[in-house]
C-alpha positions in Angstrom: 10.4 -6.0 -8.4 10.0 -2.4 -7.2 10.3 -1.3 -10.8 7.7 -3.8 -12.1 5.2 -3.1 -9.5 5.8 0.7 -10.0 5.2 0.4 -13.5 2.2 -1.7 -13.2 1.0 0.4 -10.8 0.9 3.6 -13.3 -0.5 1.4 -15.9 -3.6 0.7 -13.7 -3.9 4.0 -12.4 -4.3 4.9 -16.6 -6.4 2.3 -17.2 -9.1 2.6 -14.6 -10.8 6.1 -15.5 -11.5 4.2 -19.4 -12.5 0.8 -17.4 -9.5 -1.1 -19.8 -8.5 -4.2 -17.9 -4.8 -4.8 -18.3 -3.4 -8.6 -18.1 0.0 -9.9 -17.0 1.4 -12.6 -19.2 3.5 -15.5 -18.3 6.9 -15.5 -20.6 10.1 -16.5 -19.2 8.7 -16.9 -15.0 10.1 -20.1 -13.3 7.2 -20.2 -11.2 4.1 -18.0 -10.2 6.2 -15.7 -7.6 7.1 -12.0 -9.4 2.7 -12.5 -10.6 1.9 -13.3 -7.1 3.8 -10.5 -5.5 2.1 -7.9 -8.3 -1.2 -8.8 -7.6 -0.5 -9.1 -3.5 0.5 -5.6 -4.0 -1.9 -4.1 -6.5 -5.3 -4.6 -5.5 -7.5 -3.3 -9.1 -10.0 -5.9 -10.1 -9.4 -4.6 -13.6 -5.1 -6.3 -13.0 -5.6 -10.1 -14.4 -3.5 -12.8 -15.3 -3.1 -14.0 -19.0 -1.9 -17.7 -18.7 0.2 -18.4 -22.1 0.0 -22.2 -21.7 2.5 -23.1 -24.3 5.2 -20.5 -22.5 4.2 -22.4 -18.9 5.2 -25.8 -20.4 8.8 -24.6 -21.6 9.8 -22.0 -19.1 8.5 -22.5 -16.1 10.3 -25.4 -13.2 6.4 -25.3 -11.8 3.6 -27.3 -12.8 0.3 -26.1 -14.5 -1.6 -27.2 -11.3 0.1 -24.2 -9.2 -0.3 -21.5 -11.7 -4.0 -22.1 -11.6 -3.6 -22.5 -7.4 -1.8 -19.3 -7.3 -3.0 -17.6 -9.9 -6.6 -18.5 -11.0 -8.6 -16.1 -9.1 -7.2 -13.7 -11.3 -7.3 -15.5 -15.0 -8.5 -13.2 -17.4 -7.3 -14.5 -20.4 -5.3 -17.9 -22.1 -2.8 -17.7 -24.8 -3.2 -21.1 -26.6 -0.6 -23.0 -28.4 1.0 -26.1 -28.3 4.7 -27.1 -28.2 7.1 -30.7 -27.6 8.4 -29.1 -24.4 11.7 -27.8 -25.7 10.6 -25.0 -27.4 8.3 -22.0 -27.7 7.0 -23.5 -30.7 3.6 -22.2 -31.3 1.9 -25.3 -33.0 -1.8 -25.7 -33.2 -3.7 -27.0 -30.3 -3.3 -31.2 -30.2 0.2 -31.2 -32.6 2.3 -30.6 -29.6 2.7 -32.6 -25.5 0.0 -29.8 -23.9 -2.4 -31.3 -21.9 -5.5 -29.3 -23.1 -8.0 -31.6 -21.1 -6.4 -30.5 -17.7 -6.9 -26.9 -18.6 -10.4 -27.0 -19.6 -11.5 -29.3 -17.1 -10.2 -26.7 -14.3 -11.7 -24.4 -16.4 -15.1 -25.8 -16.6 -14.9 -27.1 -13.1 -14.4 -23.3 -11.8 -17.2 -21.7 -14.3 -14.3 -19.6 -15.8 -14.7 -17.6 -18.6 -11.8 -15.8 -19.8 -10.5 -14.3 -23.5 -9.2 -17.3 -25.6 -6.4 -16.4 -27.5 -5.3 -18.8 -30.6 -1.6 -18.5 -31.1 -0.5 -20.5 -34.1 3.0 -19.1 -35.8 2.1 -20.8 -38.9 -1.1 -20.0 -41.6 -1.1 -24.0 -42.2 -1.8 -24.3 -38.5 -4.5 -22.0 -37.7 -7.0 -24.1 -39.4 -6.1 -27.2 -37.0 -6.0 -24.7 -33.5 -9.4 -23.9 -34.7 -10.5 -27.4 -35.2 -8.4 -28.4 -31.5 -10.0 -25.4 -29.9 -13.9 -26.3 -30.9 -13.2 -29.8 -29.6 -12.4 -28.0 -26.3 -15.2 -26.4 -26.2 -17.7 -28.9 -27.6 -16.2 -31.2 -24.2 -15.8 -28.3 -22.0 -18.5 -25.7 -22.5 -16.7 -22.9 -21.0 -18.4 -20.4 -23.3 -22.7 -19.8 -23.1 -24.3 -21.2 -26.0 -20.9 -22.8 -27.8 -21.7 -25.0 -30.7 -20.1 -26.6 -33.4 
């Protein structure tokens, strides 16, 4: 943890002369702790949290609702993707068990804008994560002036 935070730390320290905000993914966390103690520690408004959805359904033991409880104030960007649950998969948004709704609706509910990120492994996919994305968006109008 010391090592993480240290090297965060310098990262920020870089970063906030040229104003570049710097995100912390979800990968392989259980739960919301090692983020939490990072951003408890370093204070920079430009240190967000990038919540990869997909990699919250298969590696994490804790439940969407806490990573937005613990983590939301600081959601600066989503990595979107689908999976079945078992696997990193990186299927287009709607082929795969993610509850997109729940997301957007927390989302839409807190006025929070952050980078969306479409994630699909596949060429044949990225046609469909556009299509599942601007249904989002066209339900939850997260983003000023969205239209499809």
């Amino acid at each position: 943890m010391e090592n993480a935070i240290e090297s965060v730390a310098d990262l920020v320290e870089y970063a906030s002369p040229l104003n570049i905000s710097i995100m912390l993914e979800n990968v392989y966390e259980s739960d919301t702790r090692i983020h939490r103690e990072i951003f408890r520690t370093i204070k920079s408004p430009l240190l967000g949290f990038c919540l990869d959805f997909g990699h919250q359904n298969v590696f994490s033991e804790t439940g969407l609702d806490s990573w937005l409880k613990d983590l939301g104030d600081r959601l600066g960007q989503l990595h979107l993707h689908d999976n079945m649950g078992m696997h990193d998969d990186h299927l287009a948004i709607g082929e795969g068990i993610l509850d997109f709704d729940s997301l957007f609706s927390w989302l839409y509910a807190q006025k929070k804008t952050p980078i969306l990120t479409l994630e699909p492994h596949e060429e044949k996919a990225v046609i469909p994560a556009l299509e599942g994305l601007a249904g989002l968006l066209s339900t939850y109008p997260i983003i000023p002036d969205f239209s499809c």
